[in-house]
N, C-alpha and C positions, 0 to 999 in steps of 0.2 A: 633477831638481835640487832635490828638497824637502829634501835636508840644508845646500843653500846659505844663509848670512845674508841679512838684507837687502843690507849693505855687502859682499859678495860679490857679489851680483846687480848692485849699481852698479857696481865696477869690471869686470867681466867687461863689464859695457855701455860704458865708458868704455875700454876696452882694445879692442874689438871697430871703437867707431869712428873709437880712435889706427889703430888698422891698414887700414881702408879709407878713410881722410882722406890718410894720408901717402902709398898705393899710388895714390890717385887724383893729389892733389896731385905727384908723382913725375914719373908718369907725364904727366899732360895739361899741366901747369905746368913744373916745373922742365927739363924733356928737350926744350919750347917756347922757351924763357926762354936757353938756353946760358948762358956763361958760368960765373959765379961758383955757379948752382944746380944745374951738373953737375961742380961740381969734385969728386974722387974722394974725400976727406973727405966733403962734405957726403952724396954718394949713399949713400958705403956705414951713414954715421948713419943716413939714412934706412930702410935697407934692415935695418939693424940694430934699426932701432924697430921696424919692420912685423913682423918675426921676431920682434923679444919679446914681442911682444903676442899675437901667434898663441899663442905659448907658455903664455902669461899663460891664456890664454880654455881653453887646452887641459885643465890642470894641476886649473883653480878649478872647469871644468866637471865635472869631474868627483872633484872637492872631493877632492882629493890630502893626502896629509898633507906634501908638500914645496912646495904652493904658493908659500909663504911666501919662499922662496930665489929662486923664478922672480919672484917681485912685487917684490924687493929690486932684483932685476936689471934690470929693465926701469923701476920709478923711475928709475934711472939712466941707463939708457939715454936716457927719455925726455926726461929732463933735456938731458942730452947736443944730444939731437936739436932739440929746443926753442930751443936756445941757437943753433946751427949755423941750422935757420929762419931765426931771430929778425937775426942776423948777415947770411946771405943779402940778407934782406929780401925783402918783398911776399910773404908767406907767413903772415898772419895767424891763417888757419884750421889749418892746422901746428901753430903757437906755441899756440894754445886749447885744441886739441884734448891736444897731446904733457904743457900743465904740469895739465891737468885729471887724465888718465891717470897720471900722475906724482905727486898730490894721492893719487890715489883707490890707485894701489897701492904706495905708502908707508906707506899705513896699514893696508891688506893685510899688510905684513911684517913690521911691529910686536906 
C-alpha cells in the first residue's frame, strides 16, 4: 500500500473500525437490547454501514481509481447510520465511531 496518502491510511483505519464497531455493537448490543435497536430500519442502516465500509477498506486498499464514488457513499451512509444510533440511543460508540468515518471519507471524496 506505498501508493496510499497518509489521509488514505487514516480513513481505511477509521472505516475498518466503523465496520467492526457497528458488527460488534449489532450483534452483542442491539439484538441484547430488543426493541427499538432491532427495529428493521435501524438494522439494516447498520448492516448497510458495515457494508460500506468493507467496501471503502476494499476499493482505498488497493488505491482504486473509483475510490472516491465508494467514500461518497458511505459518508452517507454513515451519516445515515450515526443518526438512527444516535436516535436509538445508548449507542455512543456507534455515533463516534460512524461521524469519525463519515469525517474522514468525506474528504476522501472531495
Amino acid at each position: 500500500m506505498s501508493t496510499a496518502t497518509a489521509s488514505m491510511k487514516e480513513c481505511i483505519e477509521n472505516c475498518q473500525e466503523c465496520q467492526t464497531t457497528c458488527a460488534d455493537m449489532l450483534t452483542s448490543h442491539c439484538l441484547s437490547e430488543g426493541g427499538d435497536h432491532v427495529g428493521q430500519n435501524h438494522v439494516k442502516l447498520m448492516l448497510d454501514c458495515i457494508a460500506a465500509c468493507a467496501a471503502c477498506v476494499d476499493f482505498m486498499s488497493r488505491n482504486s481509481d473509483h475510490h472516491a464514488l465508494y467514500c461518497r457513499a458511505c459518508a452517507e451512509i454513515c451519516k445515515a447510520c450515526a443518526d438512527s444510533c444516535d436516535k436509538v440511543g445508548n449507542m455512543d460508540k456507534c455515533v463516534e465511531c460512524c461521524r469519525k468515518c463519515q469525517e474522514s471519507c468525506s474528504a476522501m471524496a472531495s
